[in-house]
N, C-alpha and C positions, 0 to 999 in steps of 0.2 A: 132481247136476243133469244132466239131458239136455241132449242136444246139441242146439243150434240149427237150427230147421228151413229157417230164413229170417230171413237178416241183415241188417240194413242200416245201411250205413258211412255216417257224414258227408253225408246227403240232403240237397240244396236242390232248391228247385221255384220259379221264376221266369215270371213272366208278363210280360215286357217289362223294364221301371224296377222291379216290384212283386215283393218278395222276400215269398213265401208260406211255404215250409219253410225251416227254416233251419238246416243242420249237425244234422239226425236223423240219431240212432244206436240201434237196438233189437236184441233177439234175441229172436226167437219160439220157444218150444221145444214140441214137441210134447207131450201130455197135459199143457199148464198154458194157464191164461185169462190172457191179459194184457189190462189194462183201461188202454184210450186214455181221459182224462180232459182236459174242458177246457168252457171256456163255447163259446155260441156265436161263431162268426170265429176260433176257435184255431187254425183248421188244420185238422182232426179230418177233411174234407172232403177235400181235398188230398189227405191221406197216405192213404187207404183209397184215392183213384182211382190213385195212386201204385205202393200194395201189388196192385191187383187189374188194373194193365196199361192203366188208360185214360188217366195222363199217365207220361211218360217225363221222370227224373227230371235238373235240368240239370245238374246234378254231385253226385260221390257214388257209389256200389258196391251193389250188391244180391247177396247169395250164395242159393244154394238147393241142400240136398244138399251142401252145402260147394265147389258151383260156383258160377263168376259167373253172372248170368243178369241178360237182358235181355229183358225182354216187347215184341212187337212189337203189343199189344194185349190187351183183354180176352181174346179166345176162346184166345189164346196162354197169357195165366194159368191160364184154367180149366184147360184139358188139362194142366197142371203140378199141378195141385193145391189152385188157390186159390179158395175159393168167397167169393162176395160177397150177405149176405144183408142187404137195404133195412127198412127201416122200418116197410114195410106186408107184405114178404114178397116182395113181388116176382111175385104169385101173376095167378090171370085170374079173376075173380068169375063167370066166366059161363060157364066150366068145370066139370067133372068133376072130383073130387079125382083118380081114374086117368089124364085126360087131361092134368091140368095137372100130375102129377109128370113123367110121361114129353114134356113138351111140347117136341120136339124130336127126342127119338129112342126116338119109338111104335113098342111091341113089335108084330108083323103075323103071320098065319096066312095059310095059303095060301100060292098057288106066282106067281113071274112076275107077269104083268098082274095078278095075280087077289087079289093082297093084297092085305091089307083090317086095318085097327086091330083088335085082340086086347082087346077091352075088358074081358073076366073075368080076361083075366093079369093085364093093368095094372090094374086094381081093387086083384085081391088083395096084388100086389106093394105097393102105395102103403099098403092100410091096414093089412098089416102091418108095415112102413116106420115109418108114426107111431104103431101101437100099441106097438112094442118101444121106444118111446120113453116109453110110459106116458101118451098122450092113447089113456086105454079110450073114450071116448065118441063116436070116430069110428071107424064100422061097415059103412059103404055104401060105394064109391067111386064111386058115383053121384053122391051127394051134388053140391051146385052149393058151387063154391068160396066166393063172395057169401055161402053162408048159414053161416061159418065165424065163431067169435071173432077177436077180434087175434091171441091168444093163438094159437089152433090152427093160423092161416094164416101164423103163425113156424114153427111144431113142421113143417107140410108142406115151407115151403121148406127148414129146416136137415134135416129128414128125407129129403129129395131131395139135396141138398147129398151128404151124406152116402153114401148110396146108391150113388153115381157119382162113391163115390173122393178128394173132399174130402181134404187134407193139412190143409189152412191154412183155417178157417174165420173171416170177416170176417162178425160181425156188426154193423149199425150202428145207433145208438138200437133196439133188439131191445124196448125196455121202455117209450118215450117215449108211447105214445097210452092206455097198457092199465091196465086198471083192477087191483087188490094180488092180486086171484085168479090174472086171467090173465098179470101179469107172475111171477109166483112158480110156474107152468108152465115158462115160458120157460127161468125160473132152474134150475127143473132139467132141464130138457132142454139148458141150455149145461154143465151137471156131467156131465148122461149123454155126451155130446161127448167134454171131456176125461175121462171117464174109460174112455171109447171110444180115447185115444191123441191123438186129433185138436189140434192146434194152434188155442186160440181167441184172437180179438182182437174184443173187445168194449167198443165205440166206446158212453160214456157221458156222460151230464154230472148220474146221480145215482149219489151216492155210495155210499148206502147198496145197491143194488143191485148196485155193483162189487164193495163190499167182503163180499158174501156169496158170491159166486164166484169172486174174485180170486186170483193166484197174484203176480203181476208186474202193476205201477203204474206208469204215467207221465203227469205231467202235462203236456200242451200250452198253453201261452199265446204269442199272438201268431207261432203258428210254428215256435216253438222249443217244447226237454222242458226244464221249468221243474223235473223232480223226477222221479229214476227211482227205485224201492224195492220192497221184497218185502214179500209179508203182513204184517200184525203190525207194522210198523216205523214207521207212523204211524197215529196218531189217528183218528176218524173228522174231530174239528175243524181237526185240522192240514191233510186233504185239502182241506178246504172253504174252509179260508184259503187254499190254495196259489191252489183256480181262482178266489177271488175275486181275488186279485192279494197275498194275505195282507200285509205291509209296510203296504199302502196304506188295508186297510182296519183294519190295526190301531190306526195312525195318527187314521181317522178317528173310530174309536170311543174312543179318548182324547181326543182334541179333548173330541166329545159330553162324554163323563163330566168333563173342566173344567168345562166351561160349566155342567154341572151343580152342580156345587160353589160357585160364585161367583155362583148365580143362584134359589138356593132348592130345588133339585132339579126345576128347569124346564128340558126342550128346547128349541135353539133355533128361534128363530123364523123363517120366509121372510122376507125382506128388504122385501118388496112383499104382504107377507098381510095379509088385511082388519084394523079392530080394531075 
């Protein structure tokens, strides 16, 4: 097993009276997906602004490189390593595929006053970028970002990510809005990653799409990791019971299945429903 790329000891994150994290401990290793799992309010939120420098953590230890480290902010993360890709990609719709990879630090020709944006570099750079990821279908880097899938306008940001050095790749819901074509892109553009070397941490709340890329599991509820394990070592039901609160819902589906039994094999009834 690889060495940890980014540690983190005993994390709590506090908002006043209001304990959010609570005694997180993970190890990220490079070339494996670790899958943050949890429902909505677990936390899942918290720990990536956490991981990516935008909250500072109120007790607890961060290593990177087998040093301590301490982010003074996102742009501080970044230049260490740790990319942070959103939801929707984090992209400009009313962009360039070339301008919106390099958005930031556009490649220029020319001398002095007289530069001027490189827009055939950054083309080419960009759609070779997402083709070696295996989206053949994007050709132009003219292209307007807007006229992108979910799917593609993931593959651009982790494409870019990447590009500019990426250690630590934070994806977050990568798969939530997309339809089984384009999240099954994604899925393998988060394998091309680690199998790139790259450390991924892939913030989910479906299962099944963790556990096809998955190397390392943890469950978050209410804060805390309710279940840390390695491929194979659970279920797909037992993951499902863990983020429903498993215990509780097991509990209640025994209830159900009494009532059934002493009642003709009828559900029960709302307390106040019509008759």
């Amino acid at each position: 097993m690889s060495t940890p790329i980014l540690k983190l000891r005993n994390i709590c994150k506090s908002f006043g009276p209001i304990d959010v994290l609570n005694d997180i401990s993970l190890d990220i290793r490079p070339g494996e997906v670790l899958c943050l799992l949890g429902d909505n309010g677990a936390g899942k939120s918290t720990l990536i602004k956490t991981l990516s420098g935008v909250y500072t953590p109120t007790s607890g230890t961060m290593e990177m490189d087998g040093a301590p480290v301490a982010f003074t902010g996102p742009r501080d993360a970044s230049n260490r390593g740790i990319a942070t890709v959103h939801q929707f990609g984090g992209t400009f719709p009313l962009m360039t595929i070339g301008r919106s990879f390099f958005v930031g630090v556009e490649p220029t020709k020319g001398w002095g006053p007289f530069k001027v944006f490189d827009r055939k570099r950054a083309n080419e750079i960009a759609v070779k970028a997402i083709r070696d990821f295996g989206i053949t279908r994007i050709d132009d880097g003219d292209r307007l970002v807007g006229g992108l899938s979910g799917g593609e306008r993931q593959s651009l940001a982790i494409a870019r990510a990447v590009h500019f050095g990426a250690k630590v790749l934070i994806l977050d819901e990568p798969t939530a809005a997309l339809g089984v074509k384009q999240a099954t892109h994604v899925l393998r553009i988060v394998n091309e990653a680690k199998r790139r070397g790259l450390a991924v941490v892939f913030i989910t709340h479906q299962v099944m799409h963790a556990m096809a890329v998955g190397d390392h599991f943890a469950v978050l509820i209410r804060g805390a990791i309710a279940a840390d394990f390695r491929k194979g070592e659970k279920t797909r039901e037992e993951i499902t019971d863990l983020m429903a609160g498993g215990e509780t819902m097991a509990d209640l589906e025994a209830q159900i299945d009494g009532y059934r039994q002493t009642h003709d094999g009828h559900p029960p009834q709302l307390a106040n429903a019509a008759v």
